[in-house]
C-alpha positions in Angstrom: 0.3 -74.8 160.5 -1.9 -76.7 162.6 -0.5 -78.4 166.3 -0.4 -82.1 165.0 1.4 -81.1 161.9 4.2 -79.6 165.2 3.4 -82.4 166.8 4.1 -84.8 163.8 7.5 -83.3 163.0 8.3 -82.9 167.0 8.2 -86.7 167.3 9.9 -87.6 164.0 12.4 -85.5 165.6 12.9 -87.1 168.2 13.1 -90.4 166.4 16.2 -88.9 164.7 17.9 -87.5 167.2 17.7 -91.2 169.3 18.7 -93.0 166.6 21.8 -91.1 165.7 22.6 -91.1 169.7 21.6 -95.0 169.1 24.0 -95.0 165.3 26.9 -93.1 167.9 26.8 -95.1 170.7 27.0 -98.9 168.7 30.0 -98.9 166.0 30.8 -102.0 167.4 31.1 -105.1 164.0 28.7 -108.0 163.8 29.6 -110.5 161.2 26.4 -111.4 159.3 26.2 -115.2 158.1 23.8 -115.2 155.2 23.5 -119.1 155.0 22.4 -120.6 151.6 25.3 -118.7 149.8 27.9 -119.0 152.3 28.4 -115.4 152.8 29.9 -113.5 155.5 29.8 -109.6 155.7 30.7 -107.3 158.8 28.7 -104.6 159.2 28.3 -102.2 162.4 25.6 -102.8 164.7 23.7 -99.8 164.2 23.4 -100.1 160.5 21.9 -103.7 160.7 19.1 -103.0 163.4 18.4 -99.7 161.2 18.1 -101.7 157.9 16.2 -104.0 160.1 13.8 -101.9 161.5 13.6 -100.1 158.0 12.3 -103.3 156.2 9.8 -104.7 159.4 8.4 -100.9 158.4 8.4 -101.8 154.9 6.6 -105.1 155.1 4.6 -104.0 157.5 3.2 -100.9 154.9 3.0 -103.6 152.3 0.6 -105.6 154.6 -1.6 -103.0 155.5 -1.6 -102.1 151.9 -2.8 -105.7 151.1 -5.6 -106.0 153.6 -7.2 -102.6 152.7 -7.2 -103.7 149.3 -10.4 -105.2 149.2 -11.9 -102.3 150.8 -10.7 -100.3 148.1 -11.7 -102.1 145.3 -15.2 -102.3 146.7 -15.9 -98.9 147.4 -14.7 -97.9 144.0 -17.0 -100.7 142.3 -20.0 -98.2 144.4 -18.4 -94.8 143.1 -19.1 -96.4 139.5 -22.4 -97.7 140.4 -23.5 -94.7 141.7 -22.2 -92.8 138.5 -24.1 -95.3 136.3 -27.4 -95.1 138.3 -26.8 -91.1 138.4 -26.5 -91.1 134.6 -29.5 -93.6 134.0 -31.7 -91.6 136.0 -31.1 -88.0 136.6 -34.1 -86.7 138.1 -33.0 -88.7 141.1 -29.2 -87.5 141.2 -30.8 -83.8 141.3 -32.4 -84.4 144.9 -30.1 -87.3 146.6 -31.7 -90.3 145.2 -34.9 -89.6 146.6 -37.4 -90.6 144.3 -40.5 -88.1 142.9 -43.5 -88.8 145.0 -46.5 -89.8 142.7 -49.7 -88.8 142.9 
């Protein structure tokens, strides 16, 4: 097991251990107005700034997702293009593309 796999699972550590010292510490109720339907749910502090965080991490994986998606798509179009031009012309697959010389 390489050092940033330890590394990796030190810090997610970590993370856990301050947010159940943050989940301890705040019990306190917040009431929660959610305004188009009139609701109103108390919930502890810790448990809304967790959900909170959890979806900002959520849309924020869903964004990244989105903008790398054209990068994606493209470099799979030339994985199939260079399948197709490797199947069209084999004697050109078997040394990297590089053409025979003529003579």
């Amino acid at each position: 097991m390489g050092f940033v796999r330890i590394f990796e699972y030190a810090i997610a550590f970590l993370v856990l251990v301050a947010l159940v010292v943050f989940a301890v510490s705040n019990r306190g109720l917040v009431e929660l107005n959610l305004f188009p339907l009139s609701v109103v749910i108390e919930l502890p502090i810790y448990l809304t700034l967790i959900s909170a965080l959890f979806v900002g991490v959520l849309l924020g994986g869903f964004a990244s997702f989105v903008s790398s998606l054209r990068v994606r798509l493209a470099l799979r179009s030339m994985i199939r293009q260079k399948r197709l031009s490797d199947k069209r012309y084999p004697s050109s697959a078997k040394n990297g593309g590089v053409g025979q010389p003529h003579d």
